[in-house]
C-alpha positions in Angstrom: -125.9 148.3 -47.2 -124.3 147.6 -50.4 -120.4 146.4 -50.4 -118.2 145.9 -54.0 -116.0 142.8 -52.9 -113.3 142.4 -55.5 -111.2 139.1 -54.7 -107.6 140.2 -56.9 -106.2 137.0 -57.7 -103.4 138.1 -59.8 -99.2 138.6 -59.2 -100.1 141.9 -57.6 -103.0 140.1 -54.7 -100.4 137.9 -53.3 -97.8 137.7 -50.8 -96.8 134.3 -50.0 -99.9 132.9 -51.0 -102.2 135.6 -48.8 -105.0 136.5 -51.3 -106.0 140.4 -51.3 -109.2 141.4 -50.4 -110.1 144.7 -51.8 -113.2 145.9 -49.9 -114.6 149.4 -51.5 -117.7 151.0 -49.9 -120.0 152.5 -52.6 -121.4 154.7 -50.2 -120.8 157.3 -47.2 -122.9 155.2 -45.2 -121.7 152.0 -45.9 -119.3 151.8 -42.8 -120.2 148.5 -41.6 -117.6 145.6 -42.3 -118.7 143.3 -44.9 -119.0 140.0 -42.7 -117.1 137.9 -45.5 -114.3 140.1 -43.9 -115.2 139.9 -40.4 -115.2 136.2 -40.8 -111.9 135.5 -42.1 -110.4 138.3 -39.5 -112.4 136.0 -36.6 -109.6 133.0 -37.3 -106.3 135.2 -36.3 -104.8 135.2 -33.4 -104.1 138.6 -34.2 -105.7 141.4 -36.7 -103.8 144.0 -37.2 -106.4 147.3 -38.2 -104.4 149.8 -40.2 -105.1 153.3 -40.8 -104.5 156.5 -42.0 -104.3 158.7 -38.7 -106.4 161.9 -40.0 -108.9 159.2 -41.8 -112.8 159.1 -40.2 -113.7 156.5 -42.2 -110.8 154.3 -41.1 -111.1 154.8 -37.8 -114.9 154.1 -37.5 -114.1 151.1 -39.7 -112.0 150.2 -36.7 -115.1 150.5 -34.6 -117.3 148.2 -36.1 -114.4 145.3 -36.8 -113.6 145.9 -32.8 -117.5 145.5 -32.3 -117.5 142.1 -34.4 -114.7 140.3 -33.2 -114.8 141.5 -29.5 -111.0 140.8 -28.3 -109.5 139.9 -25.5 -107.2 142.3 -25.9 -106.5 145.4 -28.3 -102.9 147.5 -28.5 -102.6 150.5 -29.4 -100.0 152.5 -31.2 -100.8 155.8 -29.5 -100.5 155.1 -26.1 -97.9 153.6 -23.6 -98.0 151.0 -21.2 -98.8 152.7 -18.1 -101.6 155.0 -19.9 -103.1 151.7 -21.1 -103.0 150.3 -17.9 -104.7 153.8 -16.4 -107.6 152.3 -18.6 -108.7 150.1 -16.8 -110.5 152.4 -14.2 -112.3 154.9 -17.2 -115.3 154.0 -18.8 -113.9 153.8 -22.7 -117.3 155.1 -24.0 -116.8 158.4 -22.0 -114.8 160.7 -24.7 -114.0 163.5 -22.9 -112.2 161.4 -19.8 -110.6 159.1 -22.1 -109.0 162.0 -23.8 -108.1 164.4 -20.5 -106.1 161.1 -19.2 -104.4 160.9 -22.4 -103.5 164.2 -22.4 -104.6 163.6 -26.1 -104.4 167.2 -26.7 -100.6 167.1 -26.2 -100.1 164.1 -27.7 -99.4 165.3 -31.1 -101.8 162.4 -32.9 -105.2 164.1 -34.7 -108.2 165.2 -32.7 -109.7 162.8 -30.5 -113.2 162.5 -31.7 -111.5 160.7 -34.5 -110.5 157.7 -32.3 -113.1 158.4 -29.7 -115.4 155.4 -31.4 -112.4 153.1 -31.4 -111.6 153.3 -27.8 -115.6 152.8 -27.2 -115.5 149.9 -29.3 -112.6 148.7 -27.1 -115.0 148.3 -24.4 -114.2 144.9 -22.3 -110.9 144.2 -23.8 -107.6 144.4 -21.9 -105.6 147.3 -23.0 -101.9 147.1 -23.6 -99.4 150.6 -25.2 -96.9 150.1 -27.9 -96.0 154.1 -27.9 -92.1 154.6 -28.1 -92.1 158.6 -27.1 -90.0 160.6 -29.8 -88.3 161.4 -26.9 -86.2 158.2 -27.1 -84.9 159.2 -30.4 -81.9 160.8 -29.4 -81.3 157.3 -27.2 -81.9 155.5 -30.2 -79.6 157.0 -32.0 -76.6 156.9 -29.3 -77.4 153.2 -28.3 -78.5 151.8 -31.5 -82.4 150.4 -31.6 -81.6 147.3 -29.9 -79.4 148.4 -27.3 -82.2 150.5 -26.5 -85.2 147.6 -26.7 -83.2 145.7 -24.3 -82.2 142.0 -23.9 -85.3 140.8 -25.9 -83.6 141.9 -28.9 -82.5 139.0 -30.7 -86.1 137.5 -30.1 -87.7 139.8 -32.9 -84.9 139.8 -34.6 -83.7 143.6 -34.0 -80.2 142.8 -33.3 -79.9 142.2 -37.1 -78.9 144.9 -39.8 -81.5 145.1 -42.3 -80.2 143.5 -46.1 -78.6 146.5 -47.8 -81.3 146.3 -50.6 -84.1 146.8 -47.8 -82.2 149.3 -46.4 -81.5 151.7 -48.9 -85.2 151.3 -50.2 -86.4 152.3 -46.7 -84.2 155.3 -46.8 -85.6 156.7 -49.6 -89.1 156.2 -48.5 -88.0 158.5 -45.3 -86.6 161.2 -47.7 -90.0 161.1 -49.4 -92.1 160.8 -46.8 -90.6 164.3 -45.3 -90.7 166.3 -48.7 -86.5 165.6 -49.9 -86.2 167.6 -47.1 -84.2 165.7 -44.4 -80.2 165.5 -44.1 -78.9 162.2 -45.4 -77.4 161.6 -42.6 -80.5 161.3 -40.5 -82.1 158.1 -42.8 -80.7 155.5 -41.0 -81.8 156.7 -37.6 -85.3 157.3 -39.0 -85.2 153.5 -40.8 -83.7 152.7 -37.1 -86.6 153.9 -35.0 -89.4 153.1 -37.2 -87.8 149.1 -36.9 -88.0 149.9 -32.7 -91.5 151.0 -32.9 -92.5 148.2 -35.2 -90.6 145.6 -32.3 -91.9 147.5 -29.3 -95.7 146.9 -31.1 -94.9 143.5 -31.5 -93.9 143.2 -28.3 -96.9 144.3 -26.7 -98.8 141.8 -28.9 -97.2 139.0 -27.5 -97.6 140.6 -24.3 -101.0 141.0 -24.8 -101.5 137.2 -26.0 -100.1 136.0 -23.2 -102.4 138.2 -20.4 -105.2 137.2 -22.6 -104.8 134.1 -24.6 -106.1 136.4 -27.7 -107.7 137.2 -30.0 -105.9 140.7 -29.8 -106.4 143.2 -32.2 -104.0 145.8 -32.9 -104.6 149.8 -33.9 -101.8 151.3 -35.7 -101.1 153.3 -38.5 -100.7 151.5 -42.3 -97.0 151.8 -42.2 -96.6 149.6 -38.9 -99.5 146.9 -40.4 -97.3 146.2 -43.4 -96.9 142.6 -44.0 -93.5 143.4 -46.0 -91.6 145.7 -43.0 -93.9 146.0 -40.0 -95.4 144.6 -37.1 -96.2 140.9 -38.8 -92.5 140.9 -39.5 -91.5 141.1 -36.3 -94.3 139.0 -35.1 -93.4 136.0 -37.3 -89.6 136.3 -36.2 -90.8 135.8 -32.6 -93.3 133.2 -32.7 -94.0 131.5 -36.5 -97.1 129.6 -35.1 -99.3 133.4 -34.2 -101.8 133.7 -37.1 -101.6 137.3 -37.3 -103.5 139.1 -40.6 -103.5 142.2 -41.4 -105.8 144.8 -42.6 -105.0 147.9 -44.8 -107.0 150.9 -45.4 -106.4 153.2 -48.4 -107.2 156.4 -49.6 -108.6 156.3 -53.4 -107.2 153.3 -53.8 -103.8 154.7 -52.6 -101.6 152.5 -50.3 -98.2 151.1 -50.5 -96.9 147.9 -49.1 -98.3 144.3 -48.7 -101.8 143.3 -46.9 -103.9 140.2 -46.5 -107.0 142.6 -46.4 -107.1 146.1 -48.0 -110.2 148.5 -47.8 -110.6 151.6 -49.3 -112.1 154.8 -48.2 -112.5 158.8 -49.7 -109.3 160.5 -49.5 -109.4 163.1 -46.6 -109.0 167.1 -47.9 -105.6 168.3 -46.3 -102.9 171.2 -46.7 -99.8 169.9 -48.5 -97.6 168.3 -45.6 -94.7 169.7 -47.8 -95.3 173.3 -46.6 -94.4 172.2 -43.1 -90.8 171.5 -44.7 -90.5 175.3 -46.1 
């Protein structure tokens, strides 16, 4: 099973001194992880797996670094605390009651045989949620994110208003992300509840590392494994001393924001997402 390992050592590869790994697969079946890459993942206290959501080669990439570094612990960004806990009594490996707890068909996340894999992978690790239900949303946006988080606030550092330049920059990501389509005067609650989830994950991590002692690996979409705005941000606010790294997975070489690890995988065919916004 052939791997291309490119080690970028230029301006672009590094992020306070983290050095880029860009891991390419040559071939459909090379799924495995290269074990350079499980090997440097295997000395954090936390990995953080990124993903594109409707990607099957990012989630059974997943799978096999799950496999390899066996957890204590693994948090997911799909699920709450009480489903996670529900876990405990279903056999991971058995799809079809994995899902029907879940009530993944409601769930709004992609088709379940996607992460079916990655749950079975989880297999003998404690299972903690970091799901904040769009529900909250209109909370969040009457109380204010950390109002809403609770008195644990200040610990990630959620309390504090972004710097002006971050802000404005994550507001026009939002407007992008949805197609130019949203009012203006919804970016700041969107910048607002994307900084809750990123805390509640974070959270659960440290929750999670102190059940379990760690390692804990954590399965989340790109945007909350950013080094730059998500989950590690949050993390290093808490606690400086977690090693935490974090994985990216991109699509044709596609993938914005700051990694210690990024792989890359086939873009997935898929309708415009704009159309949903006409």
């Amino acid at each position: 099973m052939k791997i291309l390992i490119d080690f970028v050592r230029n301006s672009a590869a590094f992020w306070g001194g983290a050095i880029v790994i860009c891991v390419t697969p040559v071939s459909p079946a090379a799924a495995a992880p290269d074990p350079d890459v499980v090997q440097l993942l295997a000395t954090a206290d936390v990995v953080i797996l990124g993903e594109v959501h409707d990607n099957p080669a990012h989630h059974q990439m997943q799978a096999d670094i799950l496999k390899a570094l066996a957890p204590k612990a693994v948090v997911w960004e799909m699920i709450t605390q009480v489903q996670a806990d529900g876990l405990a009594a279903i056999p991971l490996s058995d799809a079809s009651r994995v899902s029907a707890y879940l009530d993944w068909a409601g769930s709004g996340w992609p088709e379940f045989g996607l992460y079916a894999p990655v749950f079975a992978a989880a297999k003998g690790a404690q299972q903690f949620g970091g799901l904040v239900p769009r529900s909250a949303a209109r909370a969040v946006m009457e109380q204010g994110a950390a109002e809403f988080f609770g008195q644990e606030a200040a610990v990630f550092g959620l309390d504090r208003p972004l710097p002006d330049a971050e802000q404005q920059a994550r507001e026009a990501d939002q407007m992008a992300n949805h197609c130019n389509a949203l009012p203006v005067e919804m970016l700041p609650l969107m910048v607002e509840f994307q900084r809750l989830r990123d805390t509640v994950l974070a959270d659960a991590v440290v929750q999670a590392l102190q059940a379990t002692g760690g390692p804990v690996a954590v399965i989340t979409g790109n945007g909350h494994a950013r080094k730059d705005r998500g989950v590690p941000v949050y993390l290093a606010i808490a606690d400086p001393e977690i090693l935490v790294l974090s994985l990216g997975q991109a699509e044709a070489g596609q993938l914005s924001g700051v990694f210690d690890l990024v792989l890359d995988a086939k873009a997935v065919e898929r309708p415009d997402p704009c159309l949903a916004f006409q």
